[in-house]
N, C-alpha and C positions, 0 to 999 in steps of 0.2 A: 448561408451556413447549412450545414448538412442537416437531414436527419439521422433519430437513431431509435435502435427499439431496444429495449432492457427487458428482458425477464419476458421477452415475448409479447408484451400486452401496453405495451405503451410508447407512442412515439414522441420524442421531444426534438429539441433543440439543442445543443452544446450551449448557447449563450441563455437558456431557460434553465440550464442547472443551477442552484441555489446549494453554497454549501457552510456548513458550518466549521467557521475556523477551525473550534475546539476539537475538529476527529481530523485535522491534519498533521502528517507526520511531515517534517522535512529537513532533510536531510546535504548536506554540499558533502561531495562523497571524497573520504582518502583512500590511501593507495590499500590498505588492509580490504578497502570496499570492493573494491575491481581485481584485485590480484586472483590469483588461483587458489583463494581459499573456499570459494566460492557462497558467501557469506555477506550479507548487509547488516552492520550493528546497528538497532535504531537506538534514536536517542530517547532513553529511560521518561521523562519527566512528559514528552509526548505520549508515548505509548502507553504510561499507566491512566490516561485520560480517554484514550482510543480504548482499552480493555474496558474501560466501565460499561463501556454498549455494546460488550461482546458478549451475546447469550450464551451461557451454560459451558464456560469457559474455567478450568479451575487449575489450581497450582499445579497441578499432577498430568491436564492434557494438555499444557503448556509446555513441559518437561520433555511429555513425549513426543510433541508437534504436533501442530492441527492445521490441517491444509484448509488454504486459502486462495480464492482466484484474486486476482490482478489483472482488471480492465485498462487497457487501452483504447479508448474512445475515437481516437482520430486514425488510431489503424486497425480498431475496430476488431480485436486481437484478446484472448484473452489467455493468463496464464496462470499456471497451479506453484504457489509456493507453501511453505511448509513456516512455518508460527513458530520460533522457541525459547524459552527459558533457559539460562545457561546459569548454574550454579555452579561453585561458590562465585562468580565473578558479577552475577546479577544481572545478566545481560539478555538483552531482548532482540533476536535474531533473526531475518529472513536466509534460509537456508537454503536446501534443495529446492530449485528452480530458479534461485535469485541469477542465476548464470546467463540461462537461457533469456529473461527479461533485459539484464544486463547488455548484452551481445544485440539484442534485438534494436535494441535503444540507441545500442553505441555509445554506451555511459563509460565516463571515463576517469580518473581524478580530477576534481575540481569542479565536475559538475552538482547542480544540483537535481534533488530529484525531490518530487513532491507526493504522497501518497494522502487518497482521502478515503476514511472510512465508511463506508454509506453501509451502513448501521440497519437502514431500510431489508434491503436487497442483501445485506451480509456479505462484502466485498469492497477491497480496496479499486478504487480507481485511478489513474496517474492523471496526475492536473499536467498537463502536458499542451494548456489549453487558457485561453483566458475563462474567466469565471467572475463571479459576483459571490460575495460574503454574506448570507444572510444578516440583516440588521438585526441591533439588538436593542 
């Protein structure tokens, strides 16, 4: 297995990651997800789980978008998407950049995609990878 180095300062292993279920989003993606609206709706009931270990994060810089990286660990790839709140509908959005990930990926309808929040480092990762679940 390869290595990899995060944040400059630490080399691991892809099968030494350790993740906790609870900050994963995931998603089997429909046609609203890939079409040219260029928009990922996450699903609510994950993400208000994932927000709880997002520092300094609040109703108002949610609304406006808070950009966020999106690691790709096995293409070693990283990409800027944008965090939002949509009201009145309640919706929790990856927005600007989800395009460019998308395309990258080659994600399509019907795929699934997995996003992990590593809470650590501040940034979603794609499990795009096996992994192990922290025990609990």
């Amino acid at each position: 297995m390869e290595d990899f180095i995060i944040d400059g300062d630490m080399d691991f292993k892809i099968e030494d990651l350790r993740i906790d279920g609870d900050m994963i989003i995931s998603k089997t993606l429909s046609r609203t997800d890939v079409d040219k609206h260029g928009r990922l709706l996450l699903p609510k009931s994950q993400m208000l789980t994932v927000l709880q270990k997002m520092k300094d994060v609040t109703k108002e810089s949610l609304q406006n978008g808070i950009e966020l990286e999106v690691l790709d660990l096995i293409k070693n790839h990283s990409y800027s998407v944008i965090l939002k709140f949509r009201s009145p509908s309640k919706d929790y959005i990856l927005g600007t950049g989800w395009s460019a990930l998308k395309y990258s990926l080659e994600l399509k309808e019907g795929d699934n995609i997995k996003l992990y929040w590593d809470y650590l480092n501040y940034k979603f990762i794609i499990l795009n990878f096996e992994y192990s679940l922290i025990p609990f």
